[in-house]
C-alpha positions as CSV (number, residue, x, y, z in Angstrom):
1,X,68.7,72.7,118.6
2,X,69.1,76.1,120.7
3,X,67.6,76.6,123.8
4,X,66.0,79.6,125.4
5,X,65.1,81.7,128.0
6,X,61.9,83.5,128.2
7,X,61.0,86.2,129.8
8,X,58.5,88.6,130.1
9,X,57.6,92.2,130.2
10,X,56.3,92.1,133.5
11,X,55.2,89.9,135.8
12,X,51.6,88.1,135.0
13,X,52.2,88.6,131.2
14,X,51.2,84.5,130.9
15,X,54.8,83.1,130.3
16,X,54.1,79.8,132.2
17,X,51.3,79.0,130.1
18,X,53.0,80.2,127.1
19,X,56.1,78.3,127.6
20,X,53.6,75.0,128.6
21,X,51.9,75.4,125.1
22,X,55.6,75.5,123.2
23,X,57.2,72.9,125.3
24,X,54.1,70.7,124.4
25,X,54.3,71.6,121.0
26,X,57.7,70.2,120.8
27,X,57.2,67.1,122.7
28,X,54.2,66.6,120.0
29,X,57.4,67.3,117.1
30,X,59.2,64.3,118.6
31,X,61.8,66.9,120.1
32,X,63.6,65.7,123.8
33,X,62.7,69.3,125.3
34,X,63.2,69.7,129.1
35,X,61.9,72.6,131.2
36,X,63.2,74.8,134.1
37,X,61.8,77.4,136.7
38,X,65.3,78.4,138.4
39,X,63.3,80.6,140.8
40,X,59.9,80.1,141.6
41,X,57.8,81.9,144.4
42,X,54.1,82.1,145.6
43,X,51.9,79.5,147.7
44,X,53.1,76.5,148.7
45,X,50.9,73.9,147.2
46,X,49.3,71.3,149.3
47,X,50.4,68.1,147.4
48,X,52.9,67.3,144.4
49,X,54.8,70.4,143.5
50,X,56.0,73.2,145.3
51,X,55.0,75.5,142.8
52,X,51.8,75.5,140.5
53,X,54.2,76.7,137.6
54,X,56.2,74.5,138.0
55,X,53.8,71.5,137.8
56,X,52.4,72.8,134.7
57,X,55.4,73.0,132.7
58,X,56.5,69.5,134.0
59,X,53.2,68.2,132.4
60,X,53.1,70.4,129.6
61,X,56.6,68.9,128.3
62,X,55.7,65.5,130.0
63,X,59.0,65.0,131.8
64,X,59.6,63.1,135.0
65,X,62.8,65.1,135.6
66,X,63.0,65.6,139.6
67,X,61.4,68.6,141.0
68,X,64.7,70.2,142.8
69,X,66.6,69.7,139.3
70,X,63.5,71.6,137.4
71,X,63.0,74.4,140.1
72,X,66.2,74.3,142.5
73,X,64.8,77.3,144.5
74,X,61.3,78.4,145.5
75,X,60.0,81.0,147.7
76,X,56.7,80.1,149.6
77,X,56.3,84.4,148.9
78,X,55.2,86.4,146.1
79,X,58.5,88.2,145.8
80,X,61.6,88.5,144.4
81,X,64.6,86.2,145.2
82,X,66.0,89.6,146.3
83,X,63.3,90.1,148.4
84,X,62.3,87.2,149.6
85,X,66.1,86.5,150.4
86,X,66.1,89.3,152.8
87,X,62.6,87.7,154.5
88,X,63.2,86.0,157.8
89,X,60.5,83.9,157.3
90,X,61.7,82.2,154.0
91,X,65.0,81.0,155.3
92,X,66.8,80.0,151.9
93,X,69.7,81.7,150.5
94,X,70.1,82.9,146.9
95,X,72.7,80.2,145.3
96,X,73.0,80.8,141.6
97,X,75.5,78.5,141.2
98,X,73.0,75.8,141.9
99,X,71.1,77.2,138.8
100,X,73.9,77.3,136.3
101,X,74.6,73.8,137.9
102,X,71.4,72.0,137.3
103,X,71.1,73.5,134.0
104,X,73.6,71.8,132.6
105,X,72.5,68.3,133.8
106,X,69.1,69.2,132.4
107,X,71.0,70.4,129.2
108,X,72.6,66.9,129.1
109,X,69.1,65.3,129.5
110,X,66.8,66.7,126.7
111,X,68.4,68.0,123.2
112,X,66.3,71.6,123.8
113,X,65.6,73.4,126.9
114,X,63.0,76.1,127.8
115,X,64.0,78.1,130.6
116,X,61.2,80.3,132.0
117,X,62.4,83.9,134.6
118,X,60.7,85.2,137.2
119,X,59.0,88.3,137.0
120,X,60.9,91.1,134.1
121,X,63.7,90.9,132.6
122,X,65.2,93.6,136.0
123,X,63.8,91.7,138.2
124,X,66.6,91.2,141.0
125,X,68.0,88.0,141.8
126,X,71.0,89.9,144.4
127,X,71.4,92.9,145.1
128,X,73.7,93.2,141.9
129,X,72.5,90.7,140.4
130,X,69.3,90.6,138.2
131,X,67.7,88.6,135.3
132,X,69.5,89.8,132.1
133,X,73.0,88.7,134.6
134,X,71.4,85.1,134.8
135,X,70.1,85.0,131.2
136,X,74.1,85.9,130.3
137,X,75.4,83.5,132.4
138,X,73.1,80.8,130.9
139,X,75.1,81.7,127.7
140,X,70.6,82.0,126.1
141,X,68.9,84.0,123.7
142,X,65.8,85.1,124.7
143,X,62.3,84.8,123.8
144,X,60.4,87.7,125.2
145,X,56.5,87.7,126.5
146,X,54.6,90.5,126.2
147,X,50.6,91.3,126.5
148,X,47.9,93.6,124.2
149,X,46.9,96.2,127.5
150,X,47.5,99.7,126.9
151,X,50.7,100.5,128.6
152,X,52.9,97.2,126.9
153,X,54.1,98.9,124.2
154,X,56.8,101.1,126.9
155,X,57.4,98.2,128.8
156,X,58.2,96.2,125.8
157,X,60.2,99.3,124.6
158,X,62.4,99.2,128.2
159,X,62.7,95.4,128.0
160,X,64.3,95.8,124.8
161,X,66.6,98.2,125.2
162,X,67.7,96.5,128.5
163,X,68.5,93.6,126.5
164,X,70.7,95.3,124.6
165,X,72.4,97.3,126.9
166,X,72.9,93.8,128.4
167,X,74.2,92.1,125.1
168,X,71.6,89.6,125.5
169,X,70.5,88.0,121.8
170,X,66.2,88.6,121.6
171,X,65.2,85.6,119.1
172,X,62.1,87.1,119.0
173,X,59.1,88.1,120.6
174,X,55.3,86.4,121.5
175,X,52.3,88.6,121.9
176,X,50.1,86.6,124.6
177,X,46.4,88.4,124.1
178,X,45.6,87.5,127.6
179,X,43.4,90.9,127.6
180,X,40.1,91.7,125.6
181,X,40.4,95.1,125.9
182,X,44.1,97.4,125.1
183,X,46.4,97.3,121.1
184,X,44.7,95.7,118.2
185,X,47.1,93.1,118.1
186,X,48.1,93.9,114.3
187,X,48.7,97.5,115.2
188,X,51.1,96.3,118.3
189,X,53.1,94.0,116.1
190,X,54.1,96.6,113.4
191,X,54.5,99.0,116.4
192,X,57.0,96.8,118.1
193,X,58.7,96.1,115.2
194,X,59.2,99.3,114.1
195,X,60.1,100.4,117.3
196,X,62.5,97.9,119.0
197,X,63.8,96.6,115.6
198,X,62.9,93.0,117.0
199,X,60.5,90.4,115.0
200,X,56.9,89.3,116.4
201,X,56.9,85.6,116.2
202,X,53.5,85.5,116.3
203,X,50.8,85.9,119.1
204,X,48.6,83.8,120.9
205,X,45.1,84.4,121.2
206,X,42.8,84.6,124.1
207,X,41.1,81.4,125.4
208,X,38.2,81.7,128.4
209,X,39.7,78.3,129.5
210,X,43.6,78.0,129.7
211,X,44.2,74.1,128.0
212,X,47.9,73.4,127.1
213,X,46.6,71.6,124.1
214,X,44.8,74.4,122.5
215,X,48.2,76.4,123.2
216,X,50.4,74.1,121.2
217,X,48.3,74.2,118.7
218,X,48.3,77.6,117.8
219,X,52.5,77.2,118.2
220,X,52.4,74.4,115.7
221,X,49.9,75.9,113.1
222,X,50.1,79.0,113.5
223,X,54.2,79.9,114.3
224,X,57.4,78.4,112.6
225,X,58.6,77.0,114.6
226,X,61.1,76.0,112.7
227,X,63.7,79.1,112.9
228,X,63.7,78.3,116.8
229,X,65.8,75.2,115.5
């Protein structure tokens, strides 16, 4: 089986919770999938994992894989490893080697890995150094998030094209309808499509209460799943 990256449109477009449901919808297919968060950044949590994301996706795909294997670098900032690089408070040091390093020992692990990014697809990782460079040099295609709020369809558009402009494969892309109010959801699709000349893979709907469960269910009855494969 392939393995992805996914990424979003922006930041806060749902792709924790989006990659939980899928990775749980795998484990339910019988399929070894691992998860990774190269970067993660935000509070420090009190107990268990660093990072809240991180602790969801470990128990969405139920793996015990060690924490520094699954997230080798987090930032106890809301920023981006560019940013919170240059912080003299965070005192850790961008090392994307490590990344490429543990992703192949996870890669060796499970038979499918779901790799989730950090913020957009330009979000900077160095100075010259952003996403789309990491996604590259994970040799991924990429699965992108995007939301229904008026204002997604250009930053879908951008996304896109800075795929491209990146060579970077797009398998496809998942509308999260994390908002009540923006697109009709059918009118975004054929927008999208007919726009970015990328497929909709299908969207997810809004739930009041976020339950992994409920996710994977809509990714196994509602998505094939089966050209992911």
């Amino acid at each position: 089986m392939k393995s992805y990256f996914i990424t979003g449109t922006d930041t806060d477009v749902g792709k924790t919770w989006i990659i939980a449901g899928l990775a749980r919808a795998f484990r339910n297919m019988g399929v070894n999938i691992g998860i990774m968060k190269p970067f993660a950044a935000g509070t420090l949590q009190k107990t268990g994992f660093k990072s809240k994301d991180v602790e969801i996706l470990s128990r969405a795909a139920k793996v015990n894989d060690p924490e520094n294997l699954v997230n080798p670098q987090f930032f106890p900032i809301p920023a981006s490893p560019y940013t919170a690089m240059k912080n003299s408070e965070v005192h850790v040091k961008v090392n994307v080697d490590l990344i490429l390093q543990n992703f192949k020992k996870l890669s060796s692990i499970h038979d499918f890995m779901l790799v989730e990014g950090m913020g957009g697809i330009m979000t900077p990782i160095l100075k010259n150094y952003y996403v789309t460079n990491l996604i590259n040099d994970l040799n991924l295609e990429t699965i992108i998030v995007t939301r229904t709020r008026i204002g997604t369809l250009n930053h879908t558009i951008m996304t896109c094209k800075m795929a491209k402009k990146y060579s970077i494969h797009v398998r496809g892309i998942i509308i999260n309808q994390i908002d009540l109010d923006g697109y009709d959801v059918n009118v975004l699709k054929d927008d999208i499509e007919d726009v970015t000349g990328f497929s909709v893979l299908g969207t997810v709907p809004f739930f009041k209460t976020l339950d992994i469960d409920q996710i994977a269910n809509i990714f196994q009855t509602k998505f094939n799943l089966k050209i992911l494969n």
